[in-house]
C-alpha positions as CSV (number, residue, x, y, z in Angstrom):
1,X,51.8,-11.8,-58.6
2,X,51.5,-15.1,-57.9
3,X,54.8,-17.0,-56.4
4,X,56.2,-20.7,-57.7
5,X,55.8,-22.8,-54.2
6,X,58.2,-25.1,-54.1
7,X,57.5,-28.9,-54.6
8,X,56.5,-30.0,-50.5
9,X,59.2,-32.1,-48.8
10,X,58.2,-36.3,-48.6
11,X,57.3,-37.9,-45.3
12,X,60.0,-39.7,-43.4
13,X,58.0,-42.8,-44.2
14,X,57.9,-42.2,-48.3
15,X,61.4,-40.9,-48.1
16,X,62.3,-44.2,-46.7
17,X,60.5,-46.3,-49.2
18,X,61.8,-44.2,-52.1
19,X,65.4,-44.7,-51.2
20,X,65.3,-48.2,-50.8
21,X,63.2,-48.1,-54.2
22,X,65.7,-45.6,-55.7
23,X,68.7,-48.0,-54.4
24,X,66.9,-51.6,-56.0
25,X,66.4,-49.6,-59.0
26,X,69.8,-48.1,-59.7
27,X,71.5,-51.1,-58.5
28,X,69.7,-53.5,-61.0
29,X,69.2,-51.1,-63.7
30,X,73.6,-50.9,-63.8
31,X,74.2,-54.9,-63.0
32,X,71.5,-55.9,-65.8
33,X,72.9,-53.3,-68.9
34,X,76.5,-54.5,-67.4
35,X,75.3,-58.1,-68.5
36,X,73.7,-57.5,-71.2
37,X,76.3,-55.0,-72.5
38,X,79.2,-58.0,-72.6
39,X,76.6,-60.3,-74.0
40,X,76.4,-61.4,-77.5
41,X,73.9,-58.8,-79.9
42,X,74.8,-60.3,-83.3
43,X,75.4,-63.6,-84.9
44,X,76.7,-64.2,-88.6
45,X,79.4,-65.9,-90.4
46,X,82.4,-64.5,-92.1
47,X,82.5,-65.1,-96.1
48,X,86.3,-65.8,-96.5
49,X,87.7,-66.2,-100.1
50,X,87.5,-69.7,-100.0
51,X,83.7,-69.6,-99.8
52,X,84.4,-71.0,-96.1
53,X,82.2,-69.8,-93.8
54,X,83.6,-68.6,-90.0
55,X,81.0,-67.9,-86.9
56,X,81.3,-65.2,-85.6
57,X,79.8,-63.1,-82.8
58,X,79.8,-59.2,-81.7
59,X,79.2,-58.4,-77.8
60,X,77.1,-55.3,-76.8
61,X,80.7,-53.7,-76.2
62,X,81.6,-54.6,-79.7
63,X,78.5,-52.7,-80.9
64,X,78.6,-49.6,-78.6
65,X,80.2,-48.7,-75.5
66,X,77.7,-46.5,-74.5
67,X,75.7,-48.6,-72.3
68,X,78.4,-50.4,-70.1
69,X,79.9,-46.3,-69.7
70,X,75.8,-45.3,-69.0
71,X,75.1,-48.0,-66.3
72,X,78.5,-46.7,-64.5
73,X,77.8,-42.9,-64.4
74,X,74.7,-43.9,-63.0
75,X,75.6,-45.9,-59.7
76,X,78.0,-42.9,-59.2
77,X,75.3,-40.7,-59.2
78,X,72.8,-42.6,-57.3
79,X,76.4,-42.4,-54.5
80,X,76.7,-38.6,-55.3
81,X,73.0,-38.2,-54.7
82,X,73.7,-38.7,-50.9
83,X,76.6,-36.7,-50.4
84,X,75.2,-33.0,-52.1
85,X,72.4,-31.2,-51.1
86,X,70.0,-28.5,-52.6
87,X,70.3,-27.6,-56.2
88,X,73.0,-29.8,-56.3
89,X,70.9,-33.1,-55.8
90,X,68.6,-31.7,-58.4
91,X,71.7,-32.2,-60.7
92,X,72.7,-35.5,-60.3
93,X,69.5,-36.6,-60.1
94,X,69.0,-35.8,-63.1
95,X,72.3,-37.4,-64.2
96,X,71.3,-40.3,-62.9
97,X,68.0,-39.8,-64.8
98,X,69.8,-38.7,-68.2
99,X,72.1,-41.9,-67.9
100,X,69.0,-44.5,-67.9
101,X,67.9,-42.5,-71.0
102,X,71.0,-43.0,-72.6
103,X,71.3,-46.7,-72.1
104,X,68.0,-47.2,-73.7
105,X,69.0,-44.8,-76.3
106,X,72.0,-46.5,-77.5
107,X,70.9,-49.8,-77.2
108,X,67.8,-49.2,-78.9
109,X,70.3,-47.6,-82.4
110,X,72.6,-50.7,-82.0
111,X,70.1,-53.4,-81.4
112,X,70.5,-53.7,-85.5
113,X,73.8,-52.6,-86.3
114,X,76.4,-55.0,-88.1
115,X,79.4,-53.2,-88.2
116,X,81.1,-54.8,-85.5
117,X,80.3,-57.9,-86.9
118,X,81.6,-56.8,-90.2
119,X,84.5,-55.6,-88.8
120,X,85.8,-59.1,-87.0
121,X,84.8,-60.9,-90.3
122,X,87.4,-58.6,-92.1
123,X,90.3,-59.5,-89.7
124,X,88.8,-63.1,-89.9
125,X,89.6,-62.9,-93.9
126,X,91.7,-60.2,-93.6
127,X,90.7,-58.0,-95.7
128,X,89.8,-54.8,-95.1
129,X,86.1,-55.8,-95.6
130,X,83.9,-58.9,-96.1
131,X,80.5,-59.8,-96.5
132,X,79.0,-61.6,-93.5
133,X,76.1,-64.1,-93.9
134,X,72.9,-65.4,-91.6
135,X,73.4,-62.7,-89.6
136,X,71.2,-62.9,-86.2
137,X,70.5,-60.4,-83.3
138,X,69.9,-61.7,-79.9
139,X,67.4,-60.3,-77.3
140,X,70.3,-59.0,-75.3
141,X,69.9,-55.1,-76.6
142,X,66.6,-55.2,-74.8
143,X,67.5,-56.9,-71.2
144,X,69.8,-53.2,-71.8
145,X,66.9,-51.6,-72.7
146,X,65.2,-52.7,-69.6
147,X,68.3,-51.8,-67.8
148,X,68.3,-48.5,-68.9
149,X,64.6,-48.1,-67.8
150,X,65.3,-49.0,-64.3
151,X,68.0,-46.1,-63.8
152,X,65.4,-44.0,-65.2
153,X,62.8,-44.7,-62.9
154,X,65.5,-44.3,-60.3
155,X,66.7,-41.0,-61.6
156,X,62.9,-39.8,-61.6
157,X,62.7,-41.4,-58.4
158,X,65.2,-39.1,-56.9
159,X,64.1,-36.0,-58.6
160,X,60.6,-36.1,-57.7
161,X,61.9,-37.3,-53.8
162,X,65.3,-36.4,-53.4
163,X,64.7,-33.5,-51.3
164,X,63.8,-35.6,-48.6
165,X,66.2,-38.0,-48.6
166,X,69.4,-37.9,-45.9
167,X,72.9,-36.7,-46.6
168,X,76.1,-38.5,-45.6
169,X,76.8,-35.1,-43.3
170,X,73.0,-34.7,-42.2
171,X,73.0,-37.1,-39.2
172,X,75.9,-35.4,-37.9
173,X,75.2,-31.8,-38.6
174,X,71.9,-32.5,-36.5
175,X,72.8,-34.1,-33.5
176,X,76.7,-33.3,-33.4
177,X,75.8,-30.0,-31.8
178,X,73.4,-31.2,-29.3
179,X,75.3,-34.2,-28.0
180,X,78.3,-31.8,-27.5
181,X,76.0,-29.8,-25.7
182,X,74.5,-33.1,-23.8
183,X,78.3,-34.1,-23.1
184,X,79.0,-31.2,-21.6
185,X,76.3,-30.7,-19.2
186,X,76.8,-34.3,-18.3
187,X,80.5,-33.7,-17.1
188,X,79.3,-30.1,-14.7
189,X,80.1,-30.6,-11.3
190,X,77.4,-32.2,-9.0
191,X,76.0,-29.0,-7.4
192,X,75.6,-31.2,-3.9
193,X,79.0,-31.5,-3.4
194,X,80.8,-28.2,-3.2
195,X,84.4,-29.6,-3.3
196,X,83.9,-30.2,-7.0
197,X,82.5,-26.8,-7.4
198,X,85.7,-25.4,-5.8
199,X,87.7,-27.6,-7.9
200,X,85.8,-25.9,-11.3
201,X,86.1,-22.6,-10.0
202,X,89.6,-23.0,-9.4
203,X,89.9,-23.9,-13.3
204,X,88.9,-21.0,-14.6
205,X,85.5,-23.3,-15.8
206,X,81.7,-22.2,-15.6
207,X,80.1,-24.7,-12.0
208,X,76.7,-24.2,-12.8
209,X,77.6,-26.4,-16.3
210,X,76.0,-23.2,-18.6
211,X,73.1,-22.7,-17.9
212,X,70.8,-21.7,-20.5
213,X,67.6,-19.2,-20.8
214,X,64.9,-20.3,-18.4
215,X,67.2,-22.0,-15.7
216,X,68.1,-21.1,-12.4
217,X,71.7,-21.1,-11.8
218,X,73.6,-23.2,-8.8
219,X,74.5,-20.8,-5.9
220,X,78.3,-21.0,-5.7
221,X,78.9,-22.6,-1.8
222,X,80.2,-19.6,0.6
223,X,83.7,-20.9,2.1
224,X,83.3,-21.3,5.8
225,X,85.8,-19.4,7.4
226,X,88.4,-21.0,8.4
227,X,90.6,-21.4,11.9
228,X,92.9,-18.6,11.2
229,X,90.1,-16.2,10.2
């Protein structure tokens, strides 16, 4: 039977230029739709019942509030990314991933819609509703669009990568224990001067600083005997 190999680990070098890409990415993929969310979409003027025509405007927000919500799930994804590991990164990498689909998913259904717009007209005339007329739509559904791609790519980015990348705990997990180890041998008693190896044994501590598998222990001084003896 043949085994599923897992996908192979990046570099250091690509898993450094894949963060920094997946970072760029995510950052301006959530500060773009942000803009583009609480930008204008539509244009049109309100029919009141005077035949007197009002302008008004509906914002990205106005249309849908999925893209604004999107673009925030995202960047704290991309920030959860670095602090899971394992199958754990898989799944909000994929968040990340899902959330740039959604942007361009709702901003692609309410690049045309006029119900927002409809809906300010009727409190304009208020009624409960009224015709609107020259109605425009802006380019600002698409800069989302292109928003929504960029968390996408990032989202893919850290999928296909991820695994590679470093966890907030990693640096510390890795050399926490050897430094401690380091620390510790650095503070062992000088083996040339056998007061301070009196002085350790007289603690209860270990003078030849723990010697490990492959190193030859410090002799312990003898005591010369003293007058009295």
């Amino acid at each position: 039977m043949v085994g599923v190999s897992a996908a192979p680990v990046p570099s250091p070098a690509t898993a450094k230029r894949t963060v920094a890409a997946a970072l760029v990415l995510a950052a301006a993929g959530a500060a773009v739709t942000l803009l583009a969310a609480g930008r204008p979409w539509v244009r049109g003027t309100a029919v009141a019942v005077a035949n007197d025509g009002v302008a008004q405007q509906a914002s990205g927000q106005d249309v849908t509030a999925l893209p604004g919500a999107l673009a925030i799930v995202g960047l704290a994804a991309l920030v959860a990314v670095f602090a899971v590991r394992g199958f754990a990164r898989v799944l909000v990498a994929a968040l990340l991933a899902l959330s740039g689909a959604g942007v361009v998913a709702a901003a692609v259904a309410g690049r045309g819609d006029t119900g927002a717009l409809e809906e300010k007209a009727a409190k304009v005339a208020g009624l409960t509703r009224a015709s609107v007329a020259d109605v425009t739509h802006t380019a600002w559904p698409w800069v989302a669009v292109a928003g929504g791609v960029l968390l996408l790519v990032a989202g893919l980015l850290a999928l296909r990568y991820g695994r590679g990348w470093p966890a907030m705990s990693g640096r510390y997990e890795r050399t926490g224990a050897p430094q401690a180890r380091r620390s510790r041998r650095a503070a062992a008693p000088d083996p040339d001067r056998p007061e301070e190896l009196w002085k350790a044994l007289d603690r209860g501590e270990d003078p030849t600083g723990g010697a490990g598998e492959g190193d030859t222990p410090t002799p312990a001084p003898s005591r010369s005997p003293g007058r009295g003896e």
